[in-house]
Backbone as a chain_set.jsonl record, in Angstrom:
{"seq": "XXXXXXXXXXXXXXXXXXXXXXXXXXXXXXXXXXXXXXXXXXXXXXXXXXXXXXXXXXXXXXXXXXXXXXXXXXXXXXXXXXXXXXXXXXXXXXXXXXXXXXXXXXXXXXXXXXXXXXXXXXXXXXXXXXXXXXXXXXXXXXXXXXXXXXXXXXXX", "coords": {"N": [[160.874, 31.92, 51.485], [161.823, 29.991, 48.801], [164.807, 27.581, 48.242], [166.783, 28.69, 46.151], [166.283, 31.126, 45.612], [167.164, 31.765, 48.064], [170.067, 31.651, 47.437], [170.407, 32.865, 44.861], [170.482, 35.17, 46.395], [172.296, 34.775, 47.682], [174.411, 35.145, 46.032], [173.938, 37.469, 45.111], [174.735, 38.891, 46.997], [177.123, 38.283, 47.617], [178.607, 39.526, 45.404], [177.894, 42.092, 45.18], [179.828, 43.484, 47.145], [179.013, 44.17, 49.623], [180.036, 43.896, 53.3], [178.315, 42.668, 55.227], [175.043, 41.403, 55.737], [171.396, 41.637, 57.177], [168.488, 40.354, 57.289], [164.736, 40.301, 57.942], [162.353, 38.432, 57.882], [158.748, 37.954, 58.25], [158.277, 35.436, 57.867], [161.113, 34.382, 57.705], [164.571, 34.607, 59.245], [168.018, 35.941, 57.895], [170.848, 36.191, 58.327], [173.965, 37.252, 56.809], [177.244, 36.729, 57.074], [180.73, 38.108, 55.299], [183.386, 37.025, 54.946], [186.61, 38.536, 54.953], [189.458, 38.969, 53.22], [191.735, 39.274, 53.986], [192.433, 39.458, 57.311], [191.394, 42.076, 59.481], [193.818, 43.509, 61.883], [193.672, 44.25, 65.316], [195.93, 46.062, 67.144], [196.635, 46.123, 70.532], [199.188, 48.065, 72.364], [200.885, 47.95, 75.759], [201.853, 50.681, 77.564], [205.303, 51.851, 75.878], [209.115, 52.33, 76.381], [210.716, 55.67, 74.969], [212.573, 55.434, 73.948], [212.924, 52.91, 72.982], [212.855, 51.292, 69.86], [211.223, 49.979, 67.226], [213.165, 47.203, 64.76], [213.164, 45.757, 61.699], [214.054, 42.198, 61.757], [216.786, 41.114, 60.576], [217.004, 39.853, 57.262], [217.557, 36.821, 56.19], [220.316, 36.245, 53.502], [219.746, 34.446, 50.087], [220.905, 31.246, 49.318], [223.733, 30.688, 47.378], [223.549, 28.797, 45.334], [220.858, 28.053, 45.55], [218.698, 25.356, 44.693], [216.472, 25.472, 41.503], [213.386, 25.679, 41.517], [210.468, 24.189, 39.783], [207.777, 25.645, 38.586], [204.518, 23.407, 38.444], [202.896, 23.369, 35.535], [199.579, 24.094, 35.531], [198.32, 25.186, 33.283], [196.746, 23.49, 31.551], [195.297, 22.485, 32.382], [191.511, 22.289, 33.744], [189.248, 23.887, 35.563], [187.066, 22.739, 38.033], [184.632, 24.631, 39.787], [183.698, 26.672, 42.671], [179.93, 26.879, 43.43], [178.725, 28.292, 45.162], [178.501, 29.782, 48.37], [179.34, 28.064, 51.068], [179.931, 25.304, 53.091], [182.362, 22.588, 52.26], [181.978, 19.4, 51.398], [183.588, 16.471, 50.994], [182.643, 13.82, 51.017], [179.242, 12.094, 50.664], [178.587, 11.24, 53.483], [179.745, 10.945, 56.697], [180.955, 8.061, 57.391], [181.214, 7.393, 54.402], [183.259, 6.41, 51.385], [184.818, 8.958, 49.243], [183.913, 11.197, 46.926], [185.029, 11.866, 44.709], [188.237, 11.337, 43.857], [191.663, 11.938, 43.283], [193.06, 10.982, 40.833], [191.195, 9.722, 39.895], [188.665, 9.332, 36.842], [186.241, 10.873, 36.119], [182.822, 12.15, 34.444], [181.164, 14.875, 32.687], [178.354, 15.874, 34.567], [178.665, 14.153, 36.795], [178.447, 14.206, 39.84], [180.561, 15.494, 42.378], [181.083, 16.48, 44.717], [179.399, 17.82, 47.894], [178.239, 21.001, 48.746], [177.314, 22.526, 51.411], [174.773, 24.979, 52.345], [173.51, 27.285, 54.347], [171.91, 25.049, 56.058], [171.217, 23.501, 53.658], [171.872, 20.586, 51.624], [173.968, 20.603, 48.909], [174.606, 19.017, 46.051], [177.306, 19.297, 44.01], [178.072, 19.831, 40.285], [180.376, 17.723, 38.027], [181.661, 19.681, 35.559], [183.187, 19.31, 33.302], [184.42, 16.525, 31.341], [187.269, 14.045, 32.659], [190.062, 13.454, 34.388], [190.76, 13.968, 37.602], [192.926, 15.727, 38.738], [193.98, 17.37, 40.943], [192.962, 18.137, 44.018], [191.635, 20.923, 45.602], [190.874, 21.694, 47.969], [190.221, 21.335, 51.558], [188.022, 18.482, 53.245], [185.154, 19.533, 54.794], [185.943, 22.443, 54.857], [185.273, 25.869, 55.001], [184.163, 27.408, 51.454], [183.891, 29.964, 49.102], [182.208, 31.189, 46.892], [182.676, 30.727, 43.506], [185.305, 30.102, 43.975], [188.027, 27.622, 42.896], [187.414, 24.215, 43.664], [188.904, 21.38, 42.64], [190.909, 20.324, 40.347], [190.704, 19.478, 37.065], [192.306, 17.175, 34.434], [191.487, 17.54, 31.177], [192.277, 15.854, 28.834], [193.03, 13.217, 30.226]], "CA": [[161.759, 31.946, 50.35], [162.674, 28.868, 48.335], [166.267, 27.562, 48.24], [167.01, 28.621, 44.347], [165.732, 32.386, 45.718], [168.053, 32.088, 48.896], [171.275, 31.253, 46.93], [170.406, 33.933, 44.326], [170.366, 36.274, 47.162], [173.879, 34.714, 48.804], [174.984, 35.49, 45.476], [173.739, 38.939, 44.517], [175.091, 39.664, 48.235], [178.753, 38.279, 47.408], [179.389, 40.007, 44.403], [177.705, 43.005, 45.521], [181.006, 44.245, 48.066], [178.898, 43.99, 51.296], [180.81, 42.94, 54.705], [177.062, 42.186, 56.419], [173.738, 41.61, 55.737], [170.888, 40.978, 58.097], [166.982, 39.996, 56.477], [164.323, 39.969, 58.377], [160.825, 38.982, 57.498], [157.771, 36.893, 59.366], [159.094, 33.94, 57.283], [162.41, 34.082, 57.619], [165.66, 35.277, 59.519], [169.199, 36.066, 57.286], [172.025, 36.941, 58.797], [174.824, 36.671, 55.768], [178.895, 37.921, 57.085], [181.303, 38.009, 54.321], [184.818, 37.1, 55.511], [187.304, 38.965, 54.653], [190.907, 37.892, 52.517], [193.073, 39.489, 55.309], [191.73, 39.664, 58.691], [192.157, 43.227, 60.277], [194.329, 42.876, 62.879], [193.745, 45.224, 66.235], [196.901, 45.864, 68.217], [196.686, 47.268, 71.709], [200.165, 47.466, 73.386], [201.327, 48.853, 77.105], [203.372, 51.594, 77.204], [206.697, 51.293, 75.738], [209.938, 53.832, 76.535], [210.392, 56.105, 74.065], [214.132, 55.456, 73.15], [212.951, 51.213, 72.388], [212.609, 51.187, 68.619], [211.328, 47.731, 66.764], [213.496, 47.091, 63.766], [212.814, 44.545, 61.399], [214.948, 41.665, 61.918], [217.64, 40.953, 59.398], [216.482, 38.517, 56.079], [219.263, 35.982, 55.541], [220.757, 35.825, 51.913], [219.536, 33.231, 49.582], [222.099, 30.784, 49.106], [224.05, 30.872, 45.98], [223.442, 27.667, 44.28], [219.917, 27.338, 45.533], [218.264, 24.339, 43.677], [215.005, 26.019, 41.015], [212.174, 24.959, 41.669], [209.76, 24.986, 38.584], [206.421, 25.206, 39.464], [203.445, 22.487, 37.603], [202.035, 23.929, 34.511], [198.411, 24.033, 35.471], [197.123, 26.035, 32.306], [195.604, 22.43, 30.813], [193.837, 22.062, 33.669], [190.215, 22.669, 34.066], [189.024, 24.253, 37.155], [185.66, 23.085, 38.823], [184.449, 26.009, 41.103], [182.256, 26.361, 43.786], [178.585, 27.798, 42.552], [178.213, 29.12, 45.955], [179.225, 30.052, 49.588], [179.166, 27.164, 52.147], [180.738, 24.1, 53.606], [182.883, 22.032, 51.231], [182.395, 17.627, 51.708], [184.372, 15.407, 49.959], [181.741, 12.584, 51.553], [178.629, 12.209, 51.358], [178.722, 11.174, 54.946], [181.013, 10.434, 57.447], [181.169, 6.601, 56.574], [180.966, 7.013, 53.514], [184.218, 7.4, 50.626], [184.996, 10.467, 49.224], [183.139, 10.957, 45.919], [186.381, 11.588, 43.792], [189.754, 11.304, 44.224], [193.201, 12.028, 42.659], [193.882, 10.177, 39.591], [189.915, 8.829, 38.772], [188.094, 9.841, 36.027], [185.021, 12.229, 35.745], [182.487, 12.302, 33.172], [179.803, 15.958, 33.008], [177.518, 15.649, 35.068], [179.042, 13.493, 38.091], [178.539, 14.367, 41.534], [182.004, 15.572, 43.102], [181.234, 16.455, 46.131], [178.59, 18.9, 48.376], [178.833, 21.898, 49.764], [176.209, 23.076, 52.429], [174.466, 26.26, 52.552], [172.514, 27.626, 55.078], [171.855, 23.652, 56.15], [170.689, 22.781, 52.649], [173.092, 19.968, 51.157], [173.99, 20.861, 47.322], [175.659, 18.096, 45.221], [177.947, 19.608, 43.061], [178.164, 18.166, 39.132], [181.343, 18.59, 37.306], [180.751, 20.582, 33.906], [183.796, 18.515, 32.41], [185.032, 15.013, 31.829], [188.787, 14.606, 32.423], [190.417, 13.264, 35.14], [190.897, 14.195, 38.35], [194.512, 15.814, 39.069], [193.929, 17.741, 42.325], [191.982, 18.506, 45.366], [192.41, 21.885, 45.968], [190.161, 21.914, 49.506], [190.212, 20.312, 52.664], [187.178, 18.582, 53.573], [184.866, 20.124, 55.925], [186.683, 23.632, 54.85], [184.377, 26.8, 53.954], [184.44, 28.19, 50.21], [183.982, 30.774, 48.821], [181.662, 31.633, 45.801], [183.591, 30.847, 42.269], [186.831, 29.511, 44.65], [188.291, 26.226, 42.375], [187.357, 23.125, 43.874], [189.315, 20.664, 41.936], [191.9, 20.454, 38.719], [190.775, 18.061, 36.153], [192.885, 17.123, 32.931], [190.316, 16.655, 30.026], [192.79, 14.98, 28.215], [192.886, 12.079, 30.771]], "C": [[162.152, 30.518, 49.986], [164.137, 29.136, 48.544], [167.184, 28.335, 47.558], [166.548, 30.375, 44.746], [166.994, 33.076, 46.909], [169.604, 32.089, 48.07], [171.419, 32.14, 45.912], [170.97, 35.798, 45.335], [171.875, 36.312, 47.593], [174.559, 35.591, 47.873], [175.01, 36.552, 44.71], [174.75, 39.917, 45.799], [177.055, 39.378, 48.459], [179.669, 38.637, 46.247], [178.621, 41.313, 44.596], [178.982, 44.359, 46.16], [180.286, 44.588, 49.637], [179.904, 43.133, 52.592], [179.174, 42.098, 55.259], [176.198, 42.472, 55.617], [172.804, 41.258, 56.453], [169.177, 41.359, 57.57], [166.257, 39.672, 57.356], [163.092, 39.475, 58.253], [159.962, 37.949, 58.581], [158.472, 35.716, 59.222], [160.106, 33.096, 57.907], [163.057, 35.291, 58.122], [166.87, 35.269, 58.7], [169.544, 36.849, 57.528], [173.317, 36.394, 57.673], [176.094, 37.789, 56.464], [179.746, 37.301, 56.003], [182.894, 38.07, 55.054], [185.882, 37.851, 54.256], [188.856, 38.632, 53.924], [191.78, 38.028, 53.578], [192.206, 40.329, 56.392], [192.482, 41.11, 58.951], [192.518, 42.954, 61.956], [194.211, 44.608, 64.437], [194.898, 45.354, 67.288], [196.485, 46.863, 69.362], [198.114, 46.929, 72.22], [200.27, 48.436, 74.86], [202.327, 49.741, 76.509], [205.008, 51.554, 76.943], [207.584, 52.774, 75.478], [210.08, 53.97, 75.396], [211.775, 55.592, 73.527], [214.144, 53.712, 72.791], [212.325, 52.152, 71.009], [212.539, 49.841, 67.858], [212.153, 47.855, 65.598], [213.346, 45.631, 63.295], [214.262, 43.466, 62.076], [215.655, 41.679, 60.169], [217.321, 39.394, 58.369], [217.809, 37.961, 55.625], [219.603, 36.007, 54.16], [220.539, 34.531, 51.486], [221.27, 32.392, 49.279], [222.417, 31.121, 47.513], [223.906, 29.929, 44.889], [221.876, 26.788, 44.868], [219.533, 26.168, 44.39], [216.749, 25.13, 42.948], [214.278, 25.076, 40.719], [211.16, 25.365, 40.332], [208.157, 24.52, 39.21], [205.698, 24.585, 38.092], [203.084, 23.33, 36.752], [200.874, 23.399, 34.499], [197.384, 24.428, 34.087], [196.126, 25.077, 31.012], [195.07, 22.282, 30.965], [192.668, 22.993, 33.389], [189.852, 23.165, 35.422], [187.654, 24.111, 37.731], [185.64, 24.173, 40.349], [183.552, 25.498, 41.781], [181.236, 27.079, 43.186], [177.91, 28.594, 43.755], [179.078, 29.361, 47.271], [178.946, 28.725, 50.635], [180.216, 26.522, 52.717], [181.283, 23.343, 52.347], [182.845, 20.388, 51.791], [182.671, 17.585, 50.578], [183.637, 13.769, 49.887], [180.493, 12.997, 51.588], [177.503, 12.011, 52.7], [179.94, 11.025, 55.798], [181.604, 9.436, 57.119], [181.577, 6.388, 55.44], [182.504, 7.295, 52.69], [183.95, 8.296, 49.58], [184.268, 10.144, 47.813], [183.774, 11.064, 45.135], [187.222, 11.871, 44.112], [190.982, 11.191, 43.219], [193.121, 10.694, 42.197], [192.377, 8.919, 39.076], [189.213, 9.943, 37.848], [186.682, 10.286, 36.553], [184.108, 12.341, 34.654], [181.049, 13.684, 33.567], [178.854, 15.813, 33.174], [177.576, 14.765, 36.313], [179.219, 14.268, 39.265], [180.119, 14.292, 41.892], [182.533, 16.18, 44.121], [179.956, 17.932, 46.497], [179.077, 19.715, 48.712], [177.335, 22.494, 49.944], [176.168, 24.956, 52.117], [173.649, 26.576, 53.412], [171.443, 26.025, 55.646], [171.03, 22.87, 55.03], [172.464, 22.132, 51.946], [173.136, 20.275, 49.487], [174.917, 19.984, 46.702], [175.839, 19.259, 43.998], [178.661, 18.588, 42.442], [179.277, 18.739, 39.136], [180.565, 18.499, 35.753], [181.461, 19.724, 33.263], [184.02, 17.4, 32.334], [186.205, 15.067, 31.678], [188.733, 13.492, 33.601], [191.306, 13.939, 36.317], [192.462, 14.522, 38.99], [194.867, 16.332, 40.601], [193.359, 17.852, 42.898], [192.759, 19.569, 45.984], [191.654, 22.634, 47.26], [190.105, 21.016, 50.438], [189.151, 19.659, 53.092], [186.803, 18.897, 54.583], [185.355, 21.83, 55.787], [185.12, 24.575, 54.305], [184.487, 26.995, 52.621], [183.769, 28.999, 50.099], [182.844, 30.826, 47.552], [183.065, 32.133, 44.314], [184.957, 30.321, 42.821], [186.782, 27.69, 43.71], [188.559, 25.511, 43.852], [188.587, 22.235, 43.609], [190.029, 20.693, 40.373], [191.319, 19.069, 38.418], [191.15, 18.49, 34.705], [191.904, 16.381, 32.18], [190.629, 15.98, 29.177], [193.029, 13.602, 29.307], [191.93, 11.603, 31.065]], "O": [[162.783, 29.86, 50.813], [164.687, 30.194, 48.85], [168.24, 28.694, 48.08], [166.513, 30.956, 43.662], [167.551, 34.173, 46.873], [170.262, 33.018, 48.539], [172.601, 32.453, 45.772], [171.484, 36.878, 45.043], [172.558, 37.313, 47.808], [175.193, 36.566, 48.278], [175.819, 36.73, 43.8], [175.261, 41.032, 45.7], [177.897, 39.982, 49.124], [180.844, 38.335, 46.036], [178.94, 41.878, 43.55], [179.072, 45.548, 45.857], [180.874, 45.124, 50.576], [180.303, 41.969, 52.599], [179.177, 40.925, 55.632], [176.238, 43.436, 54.852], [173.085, 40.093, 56.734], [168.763, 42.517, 57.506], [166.685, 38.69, 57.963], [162.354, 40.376, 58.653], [160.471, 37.324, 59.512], [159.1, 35.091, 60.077], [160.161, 31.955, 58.365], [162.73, 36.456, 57.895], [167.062, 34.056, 58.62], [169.171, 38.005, 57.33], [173.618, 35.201, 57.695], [176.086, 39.02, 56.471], [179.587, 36.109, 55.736], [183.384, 39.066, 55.587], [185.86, 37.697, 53.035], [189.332, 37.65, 54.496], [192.471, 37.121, 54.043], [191.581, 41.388, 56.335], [193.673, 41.35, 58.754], [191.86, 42.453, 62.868], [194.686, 45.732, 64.273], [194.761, 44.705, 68.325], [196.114, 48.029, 69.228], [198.378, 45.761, 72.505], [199.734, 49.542, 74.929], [203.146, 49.708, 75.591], [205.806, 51.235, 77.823], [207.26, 53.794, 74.87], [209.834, 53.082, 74.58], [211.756, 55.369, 72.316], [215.187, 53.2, 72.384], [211.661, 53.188, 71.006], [213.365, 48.929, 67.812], [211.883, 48.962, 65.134], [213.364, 44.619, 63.994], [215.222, 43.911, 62.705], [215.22, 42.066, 59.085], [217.411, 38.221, 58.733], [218.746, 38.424, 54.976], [218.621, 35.556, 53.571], [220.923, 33.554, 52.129], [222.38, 32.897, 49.105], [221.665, 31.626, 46.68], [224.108, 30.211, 43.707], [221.639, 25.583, 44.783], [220.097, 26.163, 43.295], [215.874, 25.401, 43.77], [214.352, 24.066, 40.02], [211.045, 26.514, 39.906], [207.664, 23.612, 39.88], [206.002, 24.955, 36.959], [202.863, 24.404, 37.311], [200.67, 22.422, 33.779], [196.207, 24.131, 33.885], [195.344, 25.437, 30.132], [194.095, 21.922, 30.304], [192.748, 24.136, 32.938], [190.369, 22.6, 36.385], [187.009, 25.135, 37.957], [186.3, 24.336, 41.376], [182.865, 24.478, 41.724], [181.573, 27.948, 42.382], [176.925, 29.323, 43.631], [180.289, 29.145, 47.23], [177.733, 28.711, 50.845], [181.317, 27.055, 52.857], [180.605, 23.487, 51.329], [183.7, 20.105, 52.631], [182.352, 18.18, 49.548], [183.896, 12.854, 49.104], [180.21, 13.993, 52.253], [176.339, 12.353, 52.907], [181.077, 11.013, 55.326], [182.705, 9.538, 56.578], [182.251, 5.388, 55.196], [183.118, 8.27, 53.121], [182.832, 8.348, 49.069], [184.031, 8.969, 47.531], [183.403, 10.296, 44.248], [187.23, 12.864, 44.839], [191.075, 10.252, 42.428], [193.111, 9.632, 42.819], [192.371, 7.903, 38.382], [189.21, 11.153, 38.075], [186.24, 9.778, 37.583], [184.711, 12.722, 33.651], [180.194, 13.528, 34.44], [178.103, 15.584, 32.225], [176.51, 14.617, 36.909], [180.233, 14.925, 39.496], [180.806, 13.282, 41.739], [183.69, 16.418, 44.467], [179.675, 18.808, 45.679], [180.255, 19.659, 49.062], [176.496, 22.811, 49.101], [177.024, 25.794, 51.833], [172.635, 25.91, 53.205], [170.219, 26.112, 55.54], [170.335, 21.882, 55.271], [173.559, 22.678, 51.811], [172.07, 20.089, 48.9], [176.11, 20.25, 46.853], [174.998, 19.862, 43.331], [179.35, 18.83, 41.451], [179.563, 19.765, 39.755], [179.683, 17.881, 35.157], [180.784, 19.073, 32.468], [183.857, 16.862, 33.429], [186.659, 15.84, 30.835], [187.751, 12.782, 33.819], [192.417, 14.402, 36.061], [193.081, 13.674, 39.633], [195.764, 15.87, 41.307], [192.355, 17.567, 42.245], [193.838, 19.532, 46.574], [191.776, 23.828, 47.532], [189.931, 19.84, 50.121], [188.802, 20.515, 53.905], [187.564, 18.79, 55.544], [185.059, 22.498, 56.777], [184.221, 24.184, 53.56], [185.558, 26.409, 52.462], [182.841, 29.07, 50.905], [182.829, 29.612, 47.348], [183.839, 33.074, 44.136], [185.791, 30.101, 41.942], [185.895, 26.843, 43.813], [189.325, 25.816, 44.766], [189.437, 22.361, 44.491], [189.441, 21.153, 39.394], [191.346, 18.013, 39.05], [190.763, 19.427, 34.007], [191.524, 15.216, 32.297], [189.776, 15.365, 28.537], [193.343, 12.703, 28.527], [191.931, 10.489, 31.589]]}, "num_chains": 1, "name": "protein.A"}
């Protein structure tokens, strides 16, 4: 299988609603797991007497003259996504600095960072020009398929 055949596949298989897939042919092995948003959690406990009961604990009262917080009006922003499932760099190497950063400009078609798939490296362009307002991944972090990357203002 080419690359451009595998990455079709990640992505027929993450908008599909599969947890697992596992491909086998002479070629080639694919094993694809799909993480989940909220981990299921398995409790086992020991026996507990019957007359203990858990109650939540008690939620303190907001104060009365909290200070409001207004949250950023993002809706100028642009959102580069991810175009697939992998690894997210911000480098591309160790040595090397990051390929954009908070508060430089961008023009469509610039390299703004890789993200690995199946150990193929993929430079990702950006679609817009703008400037660079956030970094909304850690490097080294997984993503997600369609998960924003990066806020850039196309008016800057």
């Amino acid at each position: 299988m080419k690359a451009k055949e595998i990455q079709e596949l990640i992505d027929f298989i993450s908008n599909s609603g599969l947890a697992e897939v596992k491909i086998e042919t002479e070629e080639l092995k694919l094993s694809i797991k799909k993480y989940s948003e909220a981990p299921v959690v398995k409790v086992e406990s020991a026996t507990v007497a019957p007359s203990v009961q858990a109650t939540p604990a008690p939620v303190p009262a907001a104060p009365a003259a909290a200070p409001i917080v207004q949250k950023e009006d993002t809706s100028r922003y642009v959102e580069i996504k991810s175009p697939m499932i992998g690894t997210f760099y911000r480098t591309p190497n160790p040595d090397s600095d990051a390929f954009v950063n908070i508060g430089d400009t961008v023009s469509a078609g610039q390299t703004v960072c890789i993200i690995e798939a199946m150990k193929l490296f993929n430079e990702i362009e950006s679609e817009v020009s703008g400037k660079i307002v956030k970094v909304l991944v850690d490097n080294i972090q997984p993503v997600e398929y369609d998960q924003p990357l990066f806020l850039v203002d196309p008016a800057g």
